[in-house]
DRENPA-3360 file (N, C-alpha, C; in nm, 2 decimals, always signed):
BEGIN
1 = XXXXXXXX = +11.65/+9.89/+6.53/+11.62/+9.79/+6.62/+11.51/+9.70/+6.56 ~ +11.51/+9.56/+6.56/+11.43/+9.45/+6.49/+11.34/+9.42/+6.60 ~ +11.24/+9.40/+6.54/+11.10/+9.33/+6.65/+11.18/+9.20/+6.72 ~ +11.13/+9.19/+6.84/+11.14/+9.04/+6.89/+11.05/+8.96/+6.89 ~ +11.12/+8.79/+6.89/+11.04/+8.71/+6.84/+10.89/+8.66/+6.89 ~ +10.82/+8.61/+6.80/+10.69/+8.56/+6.88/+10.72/+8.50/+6.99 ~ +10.82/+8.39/+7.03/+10.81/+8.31/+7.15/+10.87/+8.45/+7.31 ~ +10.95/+8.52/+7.24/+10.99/+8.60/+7.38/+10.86/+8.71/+7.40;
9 = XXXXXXXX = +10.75/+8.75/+7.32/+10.62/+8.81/+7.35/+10.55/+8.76/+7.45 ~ +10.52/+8.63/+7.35/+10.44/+8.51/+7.50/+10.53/+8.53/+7.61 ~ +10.63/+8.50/+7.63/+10.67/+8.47/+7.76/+10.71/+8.62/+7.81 ~ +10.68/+8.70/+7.77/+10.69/+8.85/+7.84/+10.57/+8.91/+7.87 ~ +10.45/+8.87/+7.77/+10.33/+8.94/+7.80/+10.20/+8.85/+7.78 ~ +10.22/+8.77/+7.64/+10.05/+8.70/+7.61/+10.06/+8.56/+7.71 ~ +10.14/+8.48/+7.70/+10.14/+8.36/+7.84/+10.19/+8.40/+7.97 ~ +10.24/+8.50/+8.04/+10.27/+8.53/+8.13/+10.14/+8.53/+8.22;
17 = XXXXXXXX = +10.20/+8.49/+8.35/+10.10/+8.50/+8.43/+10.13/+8.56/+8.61 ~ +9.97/+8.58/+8.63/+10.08/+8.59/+8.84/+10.06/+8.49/+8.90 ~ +10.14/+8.47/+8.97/+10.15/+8.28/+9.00/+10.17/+8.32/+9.17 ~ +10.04/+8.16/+9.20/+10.02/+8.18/+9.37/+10.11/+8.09/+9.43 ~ +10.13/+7.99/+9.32/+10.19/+7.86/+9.42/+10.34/+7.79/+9.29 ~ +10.40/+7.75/+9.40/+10.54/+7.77/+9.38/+10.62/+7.68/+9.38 ~ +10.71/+7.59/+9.29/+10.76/+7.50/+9.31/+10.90/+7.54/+9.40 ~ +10.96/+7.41/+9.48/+11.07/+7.48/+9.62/+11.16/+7.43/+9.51;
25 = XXXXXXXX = +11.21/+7.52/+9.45/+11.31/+7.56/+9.35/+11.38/+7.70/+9.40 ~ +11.53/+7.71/+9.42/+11.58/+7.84/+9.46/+11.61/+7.91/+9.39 ~ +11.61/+8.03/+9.43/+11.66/+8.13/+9.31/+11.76/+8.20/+9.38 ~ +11.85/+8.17/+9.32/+12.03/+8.22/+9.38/+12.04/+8.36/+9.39 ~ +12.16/+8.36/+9.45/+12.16/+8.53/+9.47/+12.21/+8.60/+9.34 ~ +12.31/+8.50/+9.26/+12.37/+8.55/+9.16/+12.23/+8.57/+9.07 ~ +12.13/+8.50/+9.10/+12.02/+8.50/+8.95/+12.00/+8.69/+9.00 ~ +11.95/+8.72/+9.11/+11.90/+8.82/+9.14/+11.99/+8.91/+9.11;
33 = XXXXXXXX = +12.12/+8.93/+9.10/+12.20/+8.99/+9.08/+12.22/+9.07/+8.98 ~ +12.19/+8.93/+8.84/+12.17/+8.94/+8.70/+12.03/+9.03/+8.66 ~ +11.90/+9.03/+8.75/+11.78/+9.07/+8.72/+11.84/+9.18/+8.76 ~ +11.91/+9.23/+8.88/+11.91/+9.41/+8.86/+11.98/+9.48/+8.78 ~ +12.08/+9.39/+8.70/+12.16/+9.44/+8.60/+12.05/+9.44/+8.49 ~ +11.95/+9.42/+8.52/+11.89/+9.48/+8.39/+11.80/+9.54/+8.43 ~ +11.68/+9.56/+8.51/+11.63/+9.66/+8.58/+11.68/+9.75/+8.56 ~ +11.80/+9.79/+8.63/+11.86/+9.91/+8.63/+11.93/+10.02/+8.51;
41 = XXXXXXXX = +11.88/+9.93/+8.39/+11.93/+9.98/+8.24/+11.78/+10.07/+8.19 ~ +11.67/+10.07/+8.29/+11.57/+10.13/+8.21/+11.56/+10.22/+8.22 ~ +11.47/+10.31/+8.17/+11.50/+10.47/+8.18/+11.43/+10.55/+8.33 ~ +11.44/+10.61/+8.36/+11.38/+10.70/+8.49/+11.37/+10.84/+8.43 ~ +11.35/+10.94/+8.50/+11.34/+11.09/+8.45/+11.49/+11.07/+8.55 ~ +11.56/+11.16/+8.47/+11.73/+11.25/+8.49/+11.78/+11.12/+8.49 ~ +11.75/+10.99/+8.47/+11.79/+10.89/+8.52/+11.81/+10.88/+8.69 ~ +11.74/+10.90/+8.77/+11.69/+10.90/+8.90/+11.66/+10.79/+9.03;
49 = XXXXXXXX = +11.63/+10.69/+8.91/+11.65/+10.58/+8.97/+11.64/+10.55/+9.14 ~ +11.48/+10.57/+9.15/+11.47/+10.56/+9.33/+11.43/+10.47/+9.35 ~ +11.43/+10.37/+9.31/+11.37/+10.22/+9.33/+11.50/+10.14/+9.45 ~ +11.44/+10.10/+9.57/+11.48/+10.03/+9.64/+11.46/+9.91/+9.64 ~ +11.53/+9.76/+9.63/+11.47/+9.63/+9.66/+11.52/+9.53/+9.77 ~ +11.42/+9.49/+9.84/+11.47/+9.39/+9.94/+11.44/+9.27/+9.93 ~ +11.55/+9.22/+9.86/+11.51/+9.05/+9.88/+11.53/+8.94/+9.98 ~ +11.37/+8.92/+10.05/+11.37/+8.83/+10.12/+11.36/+8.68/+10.07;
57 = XXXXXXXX = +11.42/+8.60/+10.12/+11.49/+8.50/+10.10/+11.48/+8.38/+10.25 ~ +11.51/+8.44/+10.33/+11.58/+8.38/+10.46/+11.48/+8.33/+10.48 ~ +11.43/+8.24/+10.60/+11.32/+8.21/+10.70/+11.34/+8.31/+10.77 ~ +11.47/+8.37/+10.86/+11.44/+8.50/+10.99/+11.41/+8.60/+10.89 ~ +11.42/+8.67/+10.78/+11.32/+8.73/+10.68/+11.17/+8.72/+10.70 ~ +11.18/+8.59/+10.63/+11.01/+8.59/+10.62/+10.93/+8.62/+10.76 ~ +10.97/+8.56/+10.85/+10.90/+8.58/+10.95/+10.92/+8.73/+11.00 ~ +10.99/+8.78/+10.98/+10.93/+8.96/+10.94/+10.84/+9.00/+10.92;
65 = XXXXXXXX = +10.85/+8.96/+10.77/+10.76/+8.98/+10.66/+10.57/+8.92/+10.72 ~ +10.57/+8.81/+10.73/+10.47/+8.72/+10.73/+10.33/+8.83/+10.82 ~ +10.40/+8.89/+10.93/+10.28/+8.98/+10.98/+10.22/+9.10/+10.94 ~ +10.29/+9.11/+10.83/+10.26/+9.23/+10.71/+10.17/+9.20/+10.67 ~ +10.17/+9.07/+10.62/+10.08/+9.03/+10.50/+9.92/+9.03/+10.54 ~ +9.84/+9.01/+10.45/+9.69/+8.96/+10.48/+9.68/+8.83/+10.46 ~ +9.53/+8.83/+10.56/+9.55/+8.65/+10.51/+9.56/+8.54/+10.41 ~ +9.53/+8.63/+10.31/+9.48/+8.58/+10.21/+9.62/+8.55/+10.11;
73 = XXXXXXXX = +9.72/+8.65/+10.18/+9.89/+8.67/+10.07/+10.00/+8.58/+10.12 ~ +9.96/+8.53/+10.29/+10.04/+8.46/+10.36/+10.07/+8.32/+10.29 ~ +10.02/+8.22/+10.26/+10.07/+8.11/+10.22/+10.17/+8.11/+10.09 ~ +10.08/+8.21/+10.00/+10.17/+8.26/+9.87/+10.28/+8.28/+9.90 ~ +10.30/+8.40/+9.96/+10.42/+8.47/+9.99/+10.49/+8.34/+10.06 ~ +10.48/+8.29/+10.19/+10.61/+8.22/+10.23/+10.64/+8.15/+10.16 ~ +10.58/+8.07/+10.06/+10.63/+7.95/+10.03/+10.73/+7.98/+9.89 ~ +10.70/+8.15/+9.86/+10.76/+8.17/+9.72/+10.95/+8.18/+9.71;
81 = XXXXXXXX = +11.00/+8.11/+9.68/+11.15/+8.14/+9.73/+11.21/+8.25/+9.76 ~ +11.14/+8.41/+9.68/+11.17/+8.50/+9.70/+11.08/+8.58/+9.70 ~ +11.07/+8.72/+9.82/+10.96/+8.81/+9.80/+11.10/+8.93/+9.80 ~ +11.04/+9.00/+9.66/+11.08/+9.12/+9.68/+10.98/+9.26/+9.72 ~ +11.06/+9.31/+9.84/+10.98/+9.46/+9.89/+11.03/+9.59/+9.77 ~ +10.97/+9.58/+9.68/+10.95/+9.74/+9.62/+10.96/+9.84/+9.67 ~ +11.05/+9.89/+9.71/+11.04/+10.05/+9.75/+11.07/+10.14/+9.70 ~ +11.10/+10.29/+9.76/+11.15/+10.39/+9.70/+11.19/+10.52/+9.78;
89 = XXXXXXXX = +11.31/+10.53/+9.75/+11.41/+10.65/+9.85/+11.36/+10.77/+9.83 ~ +11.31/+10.82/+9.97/+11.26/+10.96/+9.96/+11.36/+11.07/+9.95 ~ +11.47/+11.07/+9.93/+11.59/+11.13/+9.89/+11.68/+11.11/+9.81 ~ +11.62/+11.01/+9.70/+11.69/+10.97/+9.57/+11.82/+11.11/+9.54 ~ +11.75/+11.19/+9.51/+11.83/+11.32/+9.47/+11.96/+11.37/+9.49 ~ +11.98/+11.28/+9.63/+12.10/+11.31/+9.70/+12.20/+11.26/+9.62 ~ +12.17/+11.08/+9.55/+12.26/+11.02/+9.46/+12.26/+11.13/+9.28 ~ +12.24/+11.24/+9.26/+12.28/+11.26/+9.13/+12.42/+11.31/+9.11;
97 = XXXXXXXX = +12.49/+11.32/+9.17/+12.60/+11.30/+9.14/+12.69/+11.22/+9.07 ~ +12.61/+11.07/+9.13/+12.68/+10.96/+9.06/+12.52/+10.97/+8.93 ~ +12.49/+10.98/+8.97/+12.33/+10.95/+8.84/+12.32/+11.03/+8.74 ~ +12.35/+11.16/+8.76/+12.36/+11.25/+8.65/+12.49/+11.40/+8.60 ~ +12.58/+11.32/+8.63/+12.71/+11.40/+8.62/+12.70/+11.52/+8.53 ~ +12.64/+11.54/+8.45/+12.63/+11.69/+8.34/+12.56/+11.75/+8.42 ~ +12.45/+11.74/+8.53/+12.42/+11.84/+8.60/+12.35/+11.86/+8.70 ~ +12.43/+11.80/+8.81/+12.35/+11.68/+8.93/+12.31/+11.84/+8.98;
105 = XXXXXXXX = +12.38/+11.92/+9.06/+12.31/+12.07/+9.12/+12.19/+12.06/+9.07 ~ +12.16/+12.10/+8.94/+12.05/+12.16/+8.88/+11.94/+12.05/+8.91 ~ +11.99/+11.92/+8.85/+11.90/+11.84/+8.86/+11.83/+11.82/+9.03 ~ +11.95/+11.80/+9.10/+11.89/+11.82/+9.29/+11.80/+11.89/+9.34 ~ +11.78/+12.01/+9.27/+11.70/+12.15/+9.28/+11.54/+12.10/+9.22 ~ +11.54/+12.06/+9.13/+11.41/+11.98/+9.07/+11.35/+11.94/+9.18 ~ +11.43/+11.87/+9.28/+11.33/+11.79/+9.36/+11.38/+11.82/+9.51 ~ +11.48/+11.88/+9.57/+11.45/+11.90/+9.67/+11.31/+11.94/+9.76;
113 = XXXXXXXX = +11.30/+11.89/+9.85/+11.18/+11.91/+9.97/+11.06/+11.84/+9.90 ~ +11.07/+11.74/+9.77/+10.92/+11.71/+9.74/+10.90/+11.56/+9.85 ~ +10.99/+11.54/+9.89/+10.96/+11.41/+10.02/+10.86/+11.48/+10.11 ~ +10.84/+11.60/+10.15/+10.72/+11.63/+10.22/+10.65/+11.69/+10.11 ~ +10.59/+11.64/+10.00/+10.48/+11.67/+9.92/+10.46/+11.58/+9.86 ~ +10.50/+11.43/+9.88/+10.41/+11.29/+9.85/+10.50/+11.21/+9.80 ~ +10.65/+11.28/+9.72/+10.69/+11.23/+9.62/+10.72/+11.13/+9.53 ~ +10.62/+11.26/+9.42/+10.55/+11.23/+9.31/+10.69/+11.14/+9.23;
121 = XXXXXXXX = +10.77/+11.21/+9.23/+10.90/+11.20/+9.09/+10.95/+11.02/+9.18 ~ +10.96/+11.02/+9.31/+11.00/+10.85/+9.35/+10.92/+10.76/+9.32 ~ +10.80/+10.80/+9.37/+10.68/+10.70/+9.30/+10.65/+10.68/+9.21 ~ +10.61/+10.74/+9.14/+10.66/+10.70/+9.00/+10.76/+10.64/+8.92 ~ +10.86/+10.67/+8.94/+10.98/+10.61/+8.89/+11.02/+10.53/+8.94 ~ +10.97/+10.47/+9.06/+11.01/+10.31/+9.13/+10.89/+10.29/+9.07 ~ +10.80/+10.28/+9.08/+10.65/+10.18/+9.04/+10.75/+10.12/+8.86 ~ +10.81/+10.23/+8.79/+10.81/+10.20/+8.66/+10.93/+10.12/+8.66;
129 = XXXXXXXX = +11.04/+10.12/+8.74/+11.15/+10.03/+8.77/+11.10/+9.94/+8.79 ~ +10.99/+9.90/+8.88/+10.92/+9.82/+8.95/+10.88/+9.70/+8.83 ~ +10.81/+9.78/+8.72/+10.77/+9.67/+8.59/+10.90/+9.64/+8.52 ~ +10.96/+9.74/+8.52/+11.10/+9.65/+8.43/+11.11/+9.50/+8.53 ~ +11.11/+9.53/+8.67/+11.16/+9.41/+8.68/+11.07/+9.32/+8.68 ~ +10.93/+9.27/+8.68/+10.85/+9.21/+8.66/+10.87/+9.14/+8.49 ~ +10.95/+9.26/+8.41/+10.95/+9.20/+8.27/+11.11/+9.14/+8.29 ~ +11.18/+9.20/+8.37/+11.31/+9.12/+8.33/+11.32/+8.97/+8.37;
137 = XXXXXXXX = +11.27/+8.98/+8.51/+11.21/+8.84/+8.58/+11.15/+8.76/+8.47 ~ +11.06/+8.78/+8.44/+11.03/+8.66/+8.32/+11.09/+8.64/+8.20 ~ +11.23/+8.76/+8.18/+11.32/+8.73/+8.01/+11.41/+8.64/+8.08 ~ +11.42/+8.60/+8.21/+11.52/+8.54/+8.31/+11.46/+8.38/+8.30 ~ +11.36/+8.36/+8.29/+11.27/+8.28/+8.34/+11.25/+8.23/+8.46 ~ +11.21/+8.34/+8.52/+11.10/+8.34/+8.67/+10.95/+8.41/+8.64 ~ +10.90/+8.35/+8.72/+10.76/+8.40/+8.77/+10.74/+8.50/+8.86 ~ +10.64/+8.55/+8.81/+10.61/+8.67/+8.91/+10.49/+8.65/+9.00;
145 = XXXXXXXX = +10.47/+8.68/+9.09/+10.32/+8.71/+9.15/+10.32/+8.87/+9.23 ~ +10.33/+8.97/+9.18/+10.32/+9.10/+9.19/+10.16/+9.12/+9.33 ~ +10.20/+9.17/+9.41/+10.10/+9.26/+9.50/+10.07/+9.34/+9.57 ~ +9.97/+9.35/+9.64/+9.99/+9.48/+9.70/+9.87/+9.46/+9.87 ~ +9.82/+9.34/+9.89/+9.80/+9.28/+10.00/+9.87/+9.30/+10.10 ~ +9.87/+9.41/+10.16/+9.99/+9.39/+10.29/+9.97/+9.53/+10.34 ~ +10.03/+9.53/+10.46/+10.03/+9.65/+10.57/+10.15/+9.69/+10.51 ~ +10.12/+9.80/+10.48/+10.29/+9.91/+10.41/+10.32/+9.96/+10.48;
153 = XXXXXXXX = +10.23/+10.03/+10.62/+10.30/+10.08/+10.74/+10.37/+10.05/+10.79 ~ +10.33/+9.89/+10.82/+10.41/+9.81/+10.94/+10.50/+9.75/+10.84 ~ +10.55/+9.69/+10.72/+10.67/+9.68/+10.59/+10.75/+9.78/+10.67 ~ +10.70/+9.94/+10.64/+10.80/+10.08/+10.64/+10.84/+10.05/+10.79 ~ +10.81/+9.99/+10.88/+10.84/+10.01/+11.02/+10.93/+9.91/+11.04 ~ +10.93/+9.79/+10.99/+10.99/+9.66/+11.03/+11.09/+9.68/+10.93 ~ +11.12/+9.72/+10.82/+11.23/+9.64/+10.68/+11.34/+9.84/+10.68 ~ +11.28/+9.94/+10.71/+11.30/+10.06/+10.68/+11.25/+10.17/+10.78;
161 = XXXXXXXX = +11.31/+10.15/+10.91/+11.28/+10.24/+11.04/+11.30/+10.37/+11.01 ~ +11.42/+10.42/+10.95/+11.45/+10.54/+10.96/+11.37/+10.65/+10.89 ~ +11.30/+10.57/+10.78/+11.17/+10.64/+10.73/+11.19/+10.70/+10.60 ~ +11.31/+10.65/+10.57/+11.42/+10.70/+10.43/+11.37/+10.61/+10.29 ~ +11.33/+10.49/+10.32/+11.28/+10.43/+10.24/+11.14/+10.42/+10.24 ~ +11.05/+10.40/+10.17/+10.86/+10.38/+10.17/+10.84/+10.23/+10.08 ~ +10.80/+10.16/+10.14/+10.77/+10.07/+10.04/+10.67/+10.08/+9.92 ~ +10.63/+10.01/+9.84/+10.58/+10.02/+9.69/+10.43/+9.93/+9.71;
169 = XXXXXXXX = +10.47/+9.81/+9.66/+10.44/+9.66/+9.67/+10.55/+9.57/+9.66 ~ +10.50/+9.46/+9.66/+10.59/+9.35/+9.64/+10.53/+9.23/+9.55 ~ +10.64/+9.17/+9.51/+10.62/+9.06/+9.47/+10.71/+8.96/+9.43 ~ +10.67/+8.86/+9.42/+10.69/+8.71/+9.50/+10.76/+8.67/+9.33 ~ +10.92/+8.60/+9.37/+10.99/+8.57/+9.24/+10.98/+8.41/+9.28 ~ +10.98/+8.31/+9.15/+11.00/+8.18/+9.15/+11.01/+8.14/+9.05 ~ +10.94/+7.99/+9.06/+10.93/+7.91/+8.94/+10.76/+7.84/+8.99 ~ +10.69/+7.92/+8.92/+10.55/+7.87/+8.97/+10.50/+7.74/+8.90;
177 = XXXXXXXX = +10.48/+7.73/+8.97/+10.32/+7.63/+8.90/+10.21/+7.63/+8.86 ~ +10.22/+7.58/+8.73/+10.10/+7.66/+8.61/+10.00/+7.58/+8.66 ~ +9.99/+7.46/+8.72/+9.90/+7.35/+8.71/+9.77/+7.37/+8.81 ~ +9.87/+7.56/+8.92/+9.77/+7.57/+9.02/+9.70/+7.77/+8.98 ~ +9.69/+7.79/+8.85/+9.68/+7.90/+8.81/+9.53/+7.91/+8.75 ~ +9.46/+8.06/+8.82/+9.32/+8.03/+8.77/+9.29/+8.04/+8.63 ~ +9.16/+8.08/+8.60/+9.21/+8.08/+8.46/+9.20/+8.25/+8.41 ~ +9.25/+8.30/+8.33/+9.27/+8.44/+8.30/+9.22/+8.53/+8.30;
185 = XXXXXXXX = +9.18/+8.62/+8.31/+9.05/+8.73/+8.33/+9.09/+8.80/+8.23 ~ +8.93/+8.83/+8.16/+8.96/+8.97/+8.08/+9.01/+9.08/+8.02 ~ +9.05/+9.11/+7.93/+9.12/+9.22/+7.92/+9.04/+9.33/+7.84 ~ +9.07/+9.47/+7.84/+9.00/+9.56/+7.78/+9.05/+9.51/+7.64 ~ +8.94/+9.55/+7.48/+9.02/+9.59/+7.39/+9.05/+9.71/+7.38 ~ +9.11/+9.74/+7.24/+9.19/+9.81/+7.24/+9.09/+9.96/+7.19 ~ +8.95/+9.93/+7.15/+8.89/+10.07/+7.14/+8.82/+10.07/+7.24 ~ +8.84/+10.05/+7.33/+8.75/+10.06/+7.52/+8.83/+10.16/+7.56;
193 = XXXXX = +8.94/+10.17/+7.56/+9.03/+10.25/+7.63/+9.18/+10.34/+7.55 ~ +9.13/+10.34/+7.44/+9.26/+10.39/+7.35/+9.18/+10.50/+7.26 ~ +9.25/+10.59/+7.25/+9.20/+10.69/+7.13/+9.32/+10.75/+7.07 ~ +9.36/+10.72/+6.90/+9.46/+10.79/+6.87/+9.43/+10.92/+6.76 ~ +9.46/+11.01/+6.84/+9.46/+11.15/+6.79/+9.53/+11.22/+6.69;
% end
């Protein structure tokens, strides 16, 4: 496999940015459609794949949504064409059947009953689905504004009653505008926080 190019770097990680404000540009259902076909190519443990997404779109949506938020997420969020809710099935396991046909039993066994012990194996593995799609969104050319401002209780109660789903974070897909973006903060280098052994 060959390195990819300098210009798809920037636009995946060194110019990428989280964007507050949004140009009213739509993002079709088919575009979303295409971002989970690639999301869903990335790896999970057994390939497990508990990542749930809801994309809100609608106005009777947002206004769902909108009492979730803080005040500070509210203007962002409505105005962004799309917010996606991140979640994650607390009974992923049930689908290995279709997910891991060489040895869904065994693999089901791994994780039975860890939904009442926090579960570790969904959260995890939706948070990491979670960044594929943050990276696929921008190979697509959308913007992201990723967060986590918001009542997750009242998300899990309004979007996911039955209690089967937990939400993650969310974040807000578009076409932002650079023109209203602060300016970049910080980043560690690479001997602050790295040691190779």
């Amino acid at each position: 496999m060959s390195r990819i190019d300098e210009t798809a770097l920037d636009r995946l990680f060194r110019e990428a940015r989280t964007h507050f404000a949004w140009q009213p540009r739509e993002v079709s259902d088919a575009l979303l459609q295409e971002l989970f076909e690639l999301v869903r190519m990335g790896p999970t443990s057994a390939n497990c794949s508990p990542l749930r997404i809801e994309f809100i779109k609608s106005e009777a949506a947002k206004a769902r949504l909108r009492p979730c938020l803080m005040d500070g997420n509210v203007d962002k969020t409505m105005t962004a064409p799309v917010t996606a809710i991140l979640a994650f099935d607390t009974l992923f396991y049930e689908h290995m059947d279709q997910l891991y046909p060489p040895a869904p039993e065994e693999v089901k066994g791994w994780w039975r009953g860890e939904e009442k012990s926090g579960n570790e194996t969904a959260f995890r593995n939706s948070t990491l689905q979670a960044g594929y799609l943050i990276m696929a969104a921008r190979a697509l050319g959308l913007d992201c504004g990723p967060m986590s401002g918001f009542d997750k209780a009242a998300v899990d109660r309004e979007f996911f009653p039955d209690g089967r789903f937990r939400s993650n974070f969310l974040c807000n897909l578009g076409y932002g505008i650079t023109e209203k973006l602060h300016p970049r903060l910080p980043r560690f280098d690479f001997d602050q926080v790295c040691r190779v052994l």
